[in-house]
C-alpha positions in Angstrom: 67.0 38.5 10.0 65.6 41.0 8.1 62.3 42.3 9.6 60.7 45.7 8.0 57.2 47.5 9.6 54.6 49.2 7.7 53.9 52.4 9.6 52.4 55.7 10.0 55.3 58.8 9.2 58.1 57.8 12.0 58.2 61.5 13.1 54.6 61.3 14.5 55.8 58.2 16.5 55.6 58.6 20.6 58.7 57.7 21.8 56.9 57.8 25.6 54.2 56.1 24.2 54.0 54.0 20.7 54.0 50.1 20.9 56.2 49.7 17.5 58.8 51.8 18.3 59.4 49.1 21.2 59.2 46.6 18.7 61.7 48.2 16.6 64.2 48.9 19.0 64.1 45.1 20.6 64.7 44.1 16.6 67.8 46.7 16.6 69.0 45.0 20.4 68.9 41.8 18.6 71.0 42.9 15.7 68.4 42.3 12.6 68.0 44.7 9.6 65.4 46.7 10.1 63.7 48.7 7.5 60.1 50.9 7.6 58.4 52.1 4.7 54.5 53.7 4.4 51.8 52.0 3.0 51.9 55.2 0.1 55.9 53.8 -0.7 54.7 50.5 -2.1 54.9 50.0 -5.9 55.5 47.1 -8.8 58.6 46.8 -10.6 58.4 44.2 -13.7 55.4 42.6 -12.0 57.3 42.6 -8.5 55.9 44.6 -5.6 59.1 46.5 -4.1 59.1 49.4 -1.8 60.8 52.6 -1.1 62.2 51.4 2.1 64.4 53.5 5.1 66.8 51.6 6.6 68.0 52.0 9.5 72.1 52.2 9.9 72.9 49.7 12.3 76.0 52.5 13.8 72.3 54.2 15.3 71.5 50.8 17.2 73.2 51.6 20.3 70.5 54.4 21.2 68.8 53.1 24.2 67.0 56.1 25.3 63.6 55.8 23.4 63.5 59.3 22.6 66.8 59.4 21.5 66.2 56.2 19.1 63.4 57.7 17.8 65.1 61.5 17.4 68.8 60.7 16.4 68.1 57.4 14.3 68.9 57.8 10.4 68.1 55.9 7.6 69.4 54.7 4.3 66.8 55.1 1.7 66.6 52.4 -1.3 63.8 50.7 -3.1 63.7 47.2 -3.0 62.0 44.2 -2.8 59.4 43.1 -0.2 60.5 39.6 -0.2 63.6 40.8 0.6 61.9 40.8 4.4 61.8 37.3 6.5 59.0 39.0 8.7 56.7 42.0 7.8 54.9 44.3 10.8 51.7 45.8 9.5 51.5 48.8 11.8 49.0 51.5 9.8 46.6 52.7 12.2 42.8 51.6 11.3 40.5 51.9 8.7 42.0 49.0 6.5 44.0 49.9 4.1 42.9 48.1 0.8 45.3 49.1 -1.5 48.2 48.5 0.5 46.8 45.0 1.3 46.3 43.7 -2.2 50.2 44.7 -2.9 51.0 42.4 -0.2 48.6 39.8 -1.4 51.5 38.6 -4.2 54.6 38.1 -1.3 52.0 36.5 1.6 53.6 32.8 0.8 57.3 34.3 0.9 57.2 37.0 4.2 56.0 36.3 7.4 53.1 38.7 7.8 52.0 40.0 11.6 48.7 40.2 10.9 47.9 37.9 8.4 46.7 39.9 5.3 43.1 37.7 4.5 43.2 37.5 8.4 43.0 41.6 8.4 40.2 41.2 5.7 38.5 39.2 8.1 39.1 40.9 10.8 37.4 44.6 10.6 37.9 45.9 14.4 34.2 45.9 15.4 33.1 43.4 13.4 35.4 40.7 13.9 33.7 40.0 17.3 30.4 38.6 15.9 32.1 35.6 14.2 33.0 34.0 17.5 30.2 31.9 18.9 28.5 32.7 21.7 25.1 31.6 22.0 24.3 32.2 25.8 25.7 35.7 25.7 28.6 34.6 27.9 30.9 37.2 26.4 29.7 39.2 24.0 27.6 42.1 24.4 24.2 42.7 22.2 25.5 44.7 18.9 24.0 45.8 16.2 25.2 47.4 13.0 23.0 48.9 10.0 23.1 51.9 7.7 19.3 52.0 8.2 18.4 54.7 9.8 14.8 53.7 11.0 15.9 50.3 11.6 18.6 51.5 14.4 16.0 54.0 15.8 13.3 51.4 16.4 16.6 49.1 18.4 17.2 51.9 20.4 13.6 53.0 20.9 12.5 49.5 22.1 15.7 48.7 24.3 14.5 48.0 27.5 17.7 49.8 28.9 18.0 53.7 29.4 21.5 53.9 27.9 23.0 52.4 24.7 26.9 53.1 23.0 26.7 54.3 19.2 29.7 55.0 17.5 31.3 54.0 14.1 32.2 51.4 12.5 35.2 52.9 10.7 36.6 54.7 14.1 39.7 53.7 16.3 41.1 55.2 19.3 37.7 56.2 21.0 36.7 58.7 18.3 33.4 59.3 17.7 31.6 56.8 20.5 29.4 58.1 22.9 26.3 56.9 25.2 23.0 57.7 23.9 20.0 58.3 26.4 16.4 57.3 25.9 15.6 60.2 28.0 17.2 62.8 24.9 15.4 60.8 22.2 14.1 63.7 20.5 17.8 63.8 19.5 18.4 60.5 18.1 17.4 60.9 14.3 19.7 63.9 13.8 22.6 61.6 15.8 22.1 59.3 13.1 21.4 61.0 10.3 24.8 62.7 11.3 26.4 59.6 11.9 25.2 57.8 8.5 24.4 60.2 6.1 28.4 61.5 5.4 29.8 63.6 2.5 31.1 59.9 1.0 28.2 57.9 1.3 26.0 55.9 3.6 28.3 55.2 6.7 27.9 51.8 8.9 26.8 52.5 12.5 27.2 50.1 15.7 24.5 50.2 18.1 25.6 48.1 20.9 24.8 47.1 24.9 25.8 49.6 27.5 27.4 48.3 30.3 27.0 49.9 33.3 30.6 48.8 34.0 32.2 50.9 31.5 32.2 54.1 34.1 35.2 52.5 35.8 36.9 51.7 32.0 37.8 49.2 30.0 40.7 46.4 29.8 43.5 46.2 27.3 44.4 42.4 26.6 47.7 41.9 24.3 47.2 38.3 22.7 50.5 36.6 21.1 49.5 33.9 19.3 46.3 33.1 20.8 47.3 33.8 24.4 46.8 36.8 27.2 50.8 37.9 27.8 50.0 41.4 29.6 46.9 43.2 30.5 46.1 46.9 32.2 43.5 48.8 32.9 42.0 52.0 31.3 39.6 54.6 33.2 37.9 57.1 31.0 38.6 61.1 32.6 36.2 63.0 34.8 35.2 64.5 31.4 35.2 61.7 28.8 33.0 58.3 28.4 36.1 57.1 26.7 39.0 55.1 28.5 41.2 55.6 25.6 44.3 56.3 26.6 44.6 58.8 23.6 41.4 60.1 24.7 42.4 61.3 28.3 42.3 57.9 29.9 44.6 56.9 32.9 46.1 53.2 32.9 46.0 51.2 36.4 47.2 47.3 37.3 45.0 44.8 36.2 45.0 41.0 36.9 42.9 38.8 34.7 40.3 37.0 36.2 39.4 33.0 35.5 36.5 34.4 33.3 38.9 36.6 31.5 41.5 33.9 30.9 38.5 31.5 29.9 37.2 33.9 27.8 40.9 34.4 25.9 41.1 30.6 25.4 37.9 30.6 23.5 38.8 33.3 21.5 42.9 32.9 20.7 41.8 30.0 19.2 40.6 31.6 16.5 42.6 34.3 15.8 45.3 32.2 15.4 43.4 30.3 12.8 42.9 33.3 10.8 46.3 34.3 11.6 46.5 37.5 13.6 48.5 36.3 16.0 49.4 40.1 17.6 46.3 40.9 18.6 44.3 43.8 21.4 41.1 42.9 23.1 39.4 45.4 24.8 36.7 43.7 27.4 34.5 45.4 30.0 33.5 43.6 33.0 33.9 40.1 31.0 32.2 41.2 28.0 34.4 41.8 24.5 33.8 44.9 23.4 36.3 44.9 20.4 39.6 42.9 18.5 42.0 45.4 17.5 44.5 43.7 14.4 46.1 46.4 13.0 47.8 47.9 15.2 46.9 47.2 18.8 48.6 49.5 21.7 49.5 48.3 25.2 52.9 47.7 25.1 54.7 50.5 27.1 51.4 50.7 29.7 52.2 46.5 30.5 55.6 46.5 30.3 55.0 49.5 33.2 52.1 47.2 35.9 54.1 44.0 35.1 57.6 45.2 35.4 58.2 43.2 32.2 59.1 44.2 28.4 56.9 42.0 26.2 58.0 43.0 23.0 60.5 40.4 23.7 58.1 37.7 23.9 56.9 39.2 20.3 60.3 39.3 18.7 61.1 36.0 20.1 57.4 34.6 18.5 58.3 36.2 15.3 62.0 34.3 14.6 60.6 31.5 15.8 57.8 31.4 13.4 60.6 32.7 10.7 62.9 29.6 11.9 60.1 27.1 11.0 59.0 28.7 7.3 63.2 28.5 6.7 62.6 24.7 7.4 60.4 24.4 4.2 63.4 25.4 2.0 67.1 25.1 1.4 68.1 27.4 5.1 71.6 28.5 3.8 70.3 29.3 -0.1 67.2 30.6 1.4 69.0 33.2 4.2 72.3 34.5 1.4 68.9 35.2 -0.8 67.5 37.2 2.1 70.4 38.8 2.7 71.3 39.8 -1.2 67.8 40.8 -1.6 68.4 43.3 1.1 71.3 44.3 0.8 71.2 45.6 -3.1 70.4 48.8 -4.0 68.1 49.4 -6.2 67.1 53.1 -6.0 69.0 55.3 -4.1 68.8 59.1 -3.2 65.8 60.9 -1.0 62.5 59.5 -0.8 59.7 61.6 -1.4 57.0 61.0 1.5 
């Protein structure tokens, strides 16, 4: 097969830490063509999007040691097709990438795309949460979002709870959310006139619940096609309100409890419907805080508590999904086109990131 990933710069990869470099490797174990590009390498050729892809030479494979993989691999560098790819990883860090999206709009019916592209429209991290329905509050914490700054105030101001979480709606990783106090509210036009009022606009804040819960951290849920298949927990530093693990957190075991597991069903259901079928959910103490689609972490952290490596399960998900789309056509026509496609050399010499 011929899988390629859409990622951030491959030098700034983790190799002690990054989720897709696991995934990349397992696709190397198995012996597919693998090729990574960056979302700024895309472009059209006669009304065909192509991009500058880097291979990499199957003679690296054999590098086991994820540092090594990551520091010794090399690439050959071509332009060519998209289609070219049975299965596509989107792997760009948040905010959405528009651009990059609508030049993936014209090969969505040929490649296998993990997440689904209108999915990933859908799907804006802290947003995504208010389309699932839950009318008793079983599940999801009380959010609100507005660029109106008097409108958020008068939330906060007549919240019958001392603390609140503000933060974002364009952040990932933990940046920019903190707790707010009732007690400091002499402080809360200037945190949102800061907040909202940016050099490129009006800026969408979340107001949302505080849950007193949060001081012992959040979970991380990886979903595979619309089930739980790991889980850990994250406790925020002495320091930080954040449990990122980016942010200073620490990751412990976690086992998910029946409301958990209930609370997955409910929800996988869904995001297998809008097809982002590789999906993080980060939950405190039963609530759903946020869906992460575009490129959820976990991996290495529940591979560690469980003992297990579940970018196998992934991999295995993904040919299998491949397997079935092959059905739809001529198999043997369908794979030599593959496998010309990615194998002709369209540009070659160095690509200018």
């Amino acid at each position: 097969m011929n899988i390629g990933f859409i990622i951030d710069e491959w030098e700034n990869l983790n190799p002690s830490k990054d989720s897709t470099l696991r995934m990349i490797h397992e696709c190397c174990a198995r012996g597919h063509n693998v090729g990574i590009l960056y979302p700024y390498n895309l472009t059209i050729r006669d009304n065909i999007t192509y991009g500058f892809v880097k291979v990499l030479k199957k003679e690296s494979y054999a590098l086991n040691s994820f540092t090594s993989f990551h520091k010794r691999m090399e690439f050959d560098e071509k332009m060519m097709p998209i289609n070219a790819f049975d299965a596509l990883f989107l792997r760009k860090d948040p905010p959405v990438d528009s651009i990059m999206l609508n030049f993936l709009d014209s090969v969505k019916d040929e490649v296998f795309i993990v997440n689904d592209i209108d999915g990933i429209r859908k799907a804006n991290n802290k947003l995504y949460t208010t389309t699932f329905h839950d009318p008793e509050d079983e599940f999801l914490p009380k959010t609100y979002v507005s660029k109106n700054t008097e409108y958020l105030k008068g939330i906060i101001e007549k919240s019958t709870e001392e603390r609140m979480i503000l933060k974002p709606l364009d952040g990932y990783g933990g940046s920019g959310v903190i707790v707010i106090e009732k007690s400091a509210s002499k402080n809360l036009s200037s945190l949102l006139d800061f907040y909202i009022n940016g050099k490129t606009g009006k800026h969408y804040v979340i107001v949302q619940e505080y849950i007193p819960e949060a001081e012992n951290g959040d979970v991380r849920v990886m979903m595979l096609n619309g089930e739980p298949i790991g889980a850990y927990r994250r406790v925020p530093s002495e320091t930080d309100n954040r449990s990122n693990i980016h942010a200073g957190g620490t990751a412990q075991k976690y086992k998910l409890t029946d409301h958990d597991l209930k609370m997955c069903r409910r929800i996988g259901k869904k995001l297998v419907q809008d097809g982002l079928y590789l999906v993080g959910l980060d939950i405190i103490a039963g609530k759903l805080i946020e869906v992460n689609v575009q490129s959820p972490g976990g991996i290495v952290n529940i591979n560690k508590m469980s003992k297990n490596k579940i970018q196998k399960n992934i991999i295995d998900f993904v040919e299998e999904k491949v397997h079935e789309i092959e059905e739809f056509f001529n198999v043997k026509e369908f794979r030599l086109n593959r496998r010309r496609l990615f194998k002709k050399e369209v540009f070659s010499g160095k690509i200018e990131d």
